[in-house]
N, C-alpha and C positions, 0 to 999 in steps of 0.2 A: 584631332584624330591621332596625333603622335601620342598624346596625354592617355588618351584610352589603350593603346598599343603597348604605349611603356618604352617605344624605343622609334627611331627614323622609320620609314616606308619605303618602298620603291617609291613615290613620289616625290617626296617630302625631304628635305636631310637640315638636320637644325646643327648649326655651328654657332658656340658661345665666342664675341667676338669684345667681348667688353674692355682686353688689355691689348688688344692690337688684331692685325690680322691672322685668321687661321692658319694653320698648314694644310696639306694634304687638298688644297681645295683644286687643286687641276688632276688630279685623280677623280674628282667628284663632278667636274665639268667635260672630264674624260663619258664618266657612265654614262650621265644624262643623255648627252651627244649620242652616244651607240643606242641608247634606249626606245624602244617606239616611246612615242608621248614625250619624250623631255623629262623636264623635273622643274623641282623651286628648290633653292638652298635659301633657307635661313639664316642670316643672319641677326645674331643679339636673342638665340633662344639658347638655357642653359640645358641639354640631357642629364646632367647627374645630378642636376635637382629637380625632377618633374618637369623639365621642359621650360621653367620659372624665366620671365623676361626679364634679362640682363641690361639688353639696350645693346648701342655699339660704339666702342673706342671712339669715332670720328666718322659718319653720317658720310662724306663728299669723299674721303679717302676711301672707305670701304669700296662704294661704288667704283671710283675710278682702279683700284687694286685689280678689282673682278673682272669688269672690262678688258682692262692691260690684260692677265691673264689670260681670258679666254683669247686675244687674239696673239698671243706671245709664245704661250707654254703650250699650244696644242698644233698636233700638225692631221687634219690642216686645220688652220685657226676657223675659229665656229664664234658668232656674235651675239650676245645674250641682255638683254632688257632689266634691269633695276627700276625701284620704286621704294621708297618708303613709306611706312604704315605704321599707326601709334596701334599697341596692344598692349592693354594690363601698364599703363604709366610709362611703357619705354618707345622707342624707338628703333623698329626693326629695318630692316633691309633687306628687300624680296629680289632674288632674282631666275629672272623665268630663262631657264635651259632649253633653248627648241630642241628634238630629234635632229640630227645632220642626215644629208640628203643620201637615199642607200649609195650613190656613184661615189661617195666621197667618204663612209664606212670602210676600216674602222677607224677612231681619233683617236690618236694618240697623246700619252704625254710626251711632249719631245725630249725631256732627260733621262729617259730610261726605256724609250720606245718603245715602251705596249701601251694597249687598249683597256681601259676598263668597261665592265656591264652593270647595271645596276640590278641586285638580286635584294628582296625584301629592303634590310635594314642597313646595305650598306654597297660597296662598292668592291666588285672582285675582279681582279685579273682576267682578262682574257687567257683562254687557253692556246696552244697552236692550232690546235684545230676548229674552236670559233674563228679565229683570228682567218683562218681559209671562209670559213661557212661565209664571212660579211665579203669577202674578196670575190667571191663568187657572184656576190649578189650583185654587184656592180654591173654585170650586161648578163647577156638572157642565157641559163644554164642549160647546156646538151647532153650530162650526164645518160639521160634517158635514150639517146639516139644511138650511145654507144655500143659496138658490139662487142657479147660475149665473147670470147674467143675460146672458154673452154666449154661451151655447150655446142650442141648440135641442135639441128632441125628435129633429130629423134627425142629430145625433151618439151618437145612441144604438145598438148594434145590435139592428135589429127582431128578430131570432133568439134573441138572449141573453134580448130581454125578454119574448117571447113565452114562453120556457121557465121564468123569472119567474112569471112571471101564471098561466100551468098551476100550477105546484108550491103558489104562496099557496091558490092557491083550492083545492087537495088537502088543505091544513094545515087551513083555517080553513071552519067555514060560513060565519062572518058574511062573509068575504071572498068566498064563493062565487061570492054574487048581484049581486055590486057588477058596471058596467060598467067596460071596461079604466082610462080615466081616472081614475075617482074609487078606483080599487084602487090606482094608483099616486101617488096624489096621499095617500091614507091612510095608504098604507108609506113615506112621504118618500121614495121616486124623484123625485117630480116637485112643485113647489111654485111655484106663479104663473104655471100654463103652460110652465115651464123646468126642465131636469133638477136636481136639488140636488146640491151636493158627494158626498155619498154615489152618488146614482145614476150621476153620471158617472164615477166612479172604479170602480162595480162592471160597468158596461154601456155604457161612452160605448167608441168605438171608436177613438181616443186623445186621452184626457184631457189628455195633456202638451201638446196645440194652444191651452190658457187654462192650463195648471199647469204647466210644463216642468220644474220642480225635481222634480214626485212620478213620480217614477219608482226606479228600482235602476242606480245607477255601480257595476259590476263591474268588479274586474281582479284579473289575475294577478300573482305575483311570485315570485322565484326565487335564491337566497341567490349570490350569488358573479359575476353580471353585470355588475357594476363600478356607478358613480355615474353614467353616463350613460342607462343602459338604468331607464328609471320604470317601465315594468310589461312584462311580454312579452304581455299580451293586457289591451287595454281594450275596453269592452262597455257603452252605456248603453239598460237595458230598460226600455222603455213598454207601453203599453198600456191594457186594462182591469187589473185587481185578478188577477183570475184568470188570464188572460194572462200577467202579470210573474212569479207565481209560478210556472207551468209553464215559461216559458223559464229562467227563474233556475235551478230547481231540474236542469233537464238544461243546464243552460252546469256547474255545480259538478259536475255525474256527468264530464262530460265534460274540463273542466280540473284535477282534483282528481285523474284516474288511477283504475284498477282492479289493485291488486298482484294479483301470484302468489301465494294463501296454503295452506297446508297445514289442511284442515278436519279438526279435532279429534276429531269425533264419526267420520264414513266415514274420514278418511287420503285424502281424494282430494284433488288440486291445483287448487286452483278460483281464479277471481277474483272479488274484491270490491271492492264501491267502500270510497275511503279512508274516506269517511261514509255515516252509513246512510240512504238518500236520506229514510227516517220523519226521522230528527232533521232531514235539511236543507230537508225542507218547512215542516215546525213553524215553526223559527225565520224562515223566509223570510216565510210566512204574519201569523204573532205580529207581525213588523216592518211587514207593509203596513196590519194591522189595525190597529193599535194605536199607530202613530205619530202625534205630534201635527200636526193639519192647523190651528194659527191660522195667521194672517196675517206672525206673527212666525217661523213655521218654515217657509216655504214659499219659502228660496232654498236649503234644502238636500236633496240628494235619498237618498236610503236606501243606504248605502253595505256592499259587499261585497267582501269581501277573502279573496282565498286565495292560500296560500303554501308552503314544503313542508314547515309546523309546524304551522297550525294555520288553521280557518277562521274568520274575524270580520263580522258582523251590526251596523250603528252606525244607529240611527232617531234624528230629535229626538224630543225626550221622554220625562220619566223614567216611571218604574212609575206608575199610578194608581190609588191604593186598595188599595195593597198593597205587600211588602218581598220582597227577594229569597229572605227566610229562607222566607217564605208563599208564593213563586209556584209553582203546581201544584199545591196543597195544597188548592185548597177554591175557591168563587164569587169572583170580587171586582167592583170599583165598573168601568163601560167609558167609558173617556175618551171612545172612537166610537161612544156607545149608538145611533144610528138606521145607521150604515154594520154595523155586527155584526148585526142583526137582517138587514137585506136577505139579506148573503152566507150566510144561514144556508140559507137558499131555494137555494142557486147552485154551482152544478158545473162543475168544470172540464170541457175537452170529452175529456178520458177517462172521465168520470163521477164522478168522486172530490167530495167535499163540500170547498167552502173553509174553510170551517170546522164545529164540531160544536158550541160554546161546553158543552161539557161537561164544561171541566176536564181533559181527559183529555193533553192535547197536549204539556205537559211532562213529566209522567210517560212517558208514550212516550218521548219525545225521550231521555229518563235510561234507561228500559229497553233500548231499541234497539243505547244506547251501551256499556252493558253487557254486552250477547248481543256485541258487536263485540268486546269486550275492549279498552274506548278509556274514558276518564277523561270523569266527569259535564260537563254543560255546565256555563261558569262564566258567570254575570252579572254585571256591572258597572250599575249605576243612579246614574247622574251627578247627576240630582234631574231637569238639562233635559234630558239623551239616557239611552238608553239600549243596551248592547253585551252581545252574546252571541257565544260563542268556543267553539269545539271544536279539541280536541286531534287529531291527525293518530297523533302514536303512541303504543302499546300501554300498559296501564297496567301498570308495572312492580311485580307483587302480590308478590314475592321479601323478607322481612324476615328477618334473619338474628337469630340468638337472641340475641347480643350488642347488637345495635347497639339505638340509643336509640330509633329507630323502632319495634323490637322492643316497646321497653319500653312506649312509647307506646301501641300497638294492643294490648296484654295487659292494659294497664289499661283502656284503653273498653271490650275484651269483657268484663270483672268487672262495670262498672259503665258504663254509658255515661251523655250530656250531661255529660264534666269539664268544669268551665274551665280555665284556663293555671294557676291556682293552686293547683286541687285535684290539677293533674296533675305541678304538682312536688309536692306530698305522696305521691301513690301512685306515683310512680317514683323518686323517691329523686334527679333530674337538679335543675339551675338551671333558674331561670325562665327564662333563656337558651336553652338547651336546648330547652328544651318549645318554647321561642316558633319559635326556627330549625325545629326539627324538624318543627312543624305546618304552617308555609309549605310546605314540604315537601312533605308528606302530602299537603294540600289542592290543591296544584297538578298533582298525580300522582290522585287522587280516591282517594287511600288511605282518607281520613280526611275527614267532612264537617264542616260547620263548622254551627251550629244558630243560632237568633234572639239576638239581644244588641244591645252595641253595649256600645264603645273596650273594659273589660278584663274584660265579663260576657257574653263570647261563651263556648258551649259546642262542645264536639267530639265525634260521635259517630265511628260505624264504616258505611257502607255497611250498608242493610238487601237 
């Protein structure tokens, strides 16, 4: 994978270890640690010669070095798994980096006390303001319950709230009888006389007048305009909650195109949007909810990107109480627990629920993509943001009975969850192989990728 790439991964990071040990490597035990997923550091792979296997100075030292390290140079010290593996005539040295626990984000190096993250091909500093974003995470964030102190009730729309205050008092008795104030002083709308972060973002009539960053920067882009031309359509959406999602979701109907396509089932010529507006509400939704609102994320605004490859969703904030391998799969922990209960009461003005919190919304999102004949959503979970991306084209399901692909998916239908290791046994390919071949797959949605982390990730097949 590094070989195809030309350089490290966020996974992966290769250290040529052939005259002793590296430097820099508790910087790199640092990232892993803060990183969803972990890592593998290589050791006895050379980068400035194509990755070329060098081997390593001393096999029982290496390991014991890394070890010592991670429980020495990091605070707090974090414990990591070696092994060795012969590849190409040498002898490497694998060592798997778990993710540290978010209570105990971010690790540091203890001689210079910052944090590293791991970003693509290497390993960066923490900012101050990551360095709060993982601080946070540590126990459950009330950002959302706080109150405005420079808005009023008159920034609210009476219309939105009133339809509010009907819907609670339908859900609830005990809310029935309550008068309007003290209903919304109990649902954290309102606290101290003043609307709270939550109520202004679900009913203030624009928020962005005290928040200007929470909003949605839309644009478009378009392969082949040259380095002058930054986007052919920029677009920044405010409003309430519900608001931004409704405009967001028809601005993408409407710059994303509806092909000419040939329906499968009738044979008639129909158009469709390039995405299925289920999947672009979700993830439009997911991003307004669920993004972190401290103090520390509140100069950057929800960013959306379309192009004519694919669509991209970027919120600060990574996943909270939960892994990408897990999201859609079951409950989890809500970073915005008092903003997710309001919106559950709240309707867009087509009527549609902002949210449902029943789990369901990912699963859609994958199903939708599906019926499209378009490649699962992919997630990225940076630890401080979080990105979601959909594929524009078709997923290419064609495996020819030769090709290694072939071999690949014959063996998950036998047995499905291989690893990279069990899948060079039951295909008879290099671990090369398997490893090219599943990047592959995984970016095409031939093939999904299951929970792990560095080299105990499993592969199934689409259910």
């Amino acid at each position: 994978m590094m070989r195809s790439e030309g350089s490290d991964t966020t996974r992966y990071e290769a250290k040529r270890a052939l005259g002793g040990f590296p430097d820099n490597i508790a910087e790199t035990l640092s990232a892993f640690a803060n990183t969803p997923g972990g890592g593998v550091i290589i050791f006895g792979l050379d980068e400035e010669t194509g990755f070329a296997a060098t081997g390593v100075y001393d096999l029982a030292k290496c390991q014991q070095a890394v070890t010592s390290l991670a429980r020495t140079a990091l605070d707090p010290p974090i414990q990591v798994t070696t092994h060795v593996e012969e590849f190409e005539g040498a002898s490497l040295v694998l060592v798997d980096v778990p993710e540290a626990d978010k209570s105990l984000k971010p690790v540091r190096v203890k001689r210079i006390g910052r944090g590293y993250l791991r970003q693509y091909d290497g390993d960066y500093p923490l900012s101050d303001l990551e360095e709060q974003a993982f601080l946070t995470q540590r126990g459950q964030p009330r950002f959302d319950h706080e109150a405005v102190t420079e808005a009023t009730l008159g920034d609210l729309d009476g219309a939105a709230v009133a339809a509010y205050l009907a819907e609670r008092r339908l859900q609830s008795p005990r809310l029935a009888a309550l008068p309007d104030p003290e209903l919304l002083t109990r649902t954290g709308v309102v606290a101290d006389g003043v609307p709270t972060l939550a109520g202004l973002l679900t009913f203030g009539i624009y928020p962005q007048q005290f928040f200007p960053n929470l909003g949605i920067q839309a644009s478009l882009h378009q392969a082949g305009t040259g380095p002058a031309v930054r986007a052919l359509e920029s677009v920044y959406f405010g409003g309430s909650i519900p608001a931004m999602l409704e405009d967001a979701t028809a601005w993408v109907a409407r710059v994303a195109g509806r092909p000419i396509m040939a329906d499968a089932a009738s044979g008639r010529v129909v158009d469709r949007p390039t995405y299925p507006p289920v999947a672009v509400r979700e993830l439009v939704a997911n991003a307004l909810v669920h993004r972190d609102l401290g103090p520390y994320a509140l100069n950057t605004p929800i960013r959306l990107i379309v192009d004519e490859q694919q669509l991209s969703i970027t919120n600060e904030g990574g996943l909270f109480g939960l892994t990408v391998a897990t999201l859609g799969k079951g409950p989890s922990r809500l970073r915005n627990a008092r903003l997710t209960e309001i919106l559950q009461a709240v309707r867009t003005r087509d009527g549609a629920r902002v949210i449902e919190r029943l789990g369901s919304g990912i699963p859609a999102t994958r199903q939708a993509l599906h019926e499209a004949g378009l490649a699962p959503p992919v997630f990225i979970d940076q630890g401080v943001r979080f990105i979601a991306k959909l594929t524009a084209a078709p997923v290419k399901a064609a495996l020819t009975p030769k090709s290694n692909a072939h071999l690949i998916a014959a063996a998950l239908a036998r047995q499905p969850a291989q690893s990279v290791t069990e899948l060079v046994g039951s295909t008879g390919l290099t671990r090369r192989q398997v490893e090219y071949t599943l990047k592959v797959l995984t970016q095409t949605g031939t093939v999904m990728r299951g929970p792990g982390h560095g080299r105990a990730f499993t592969y199934r097949l689409p259910t």
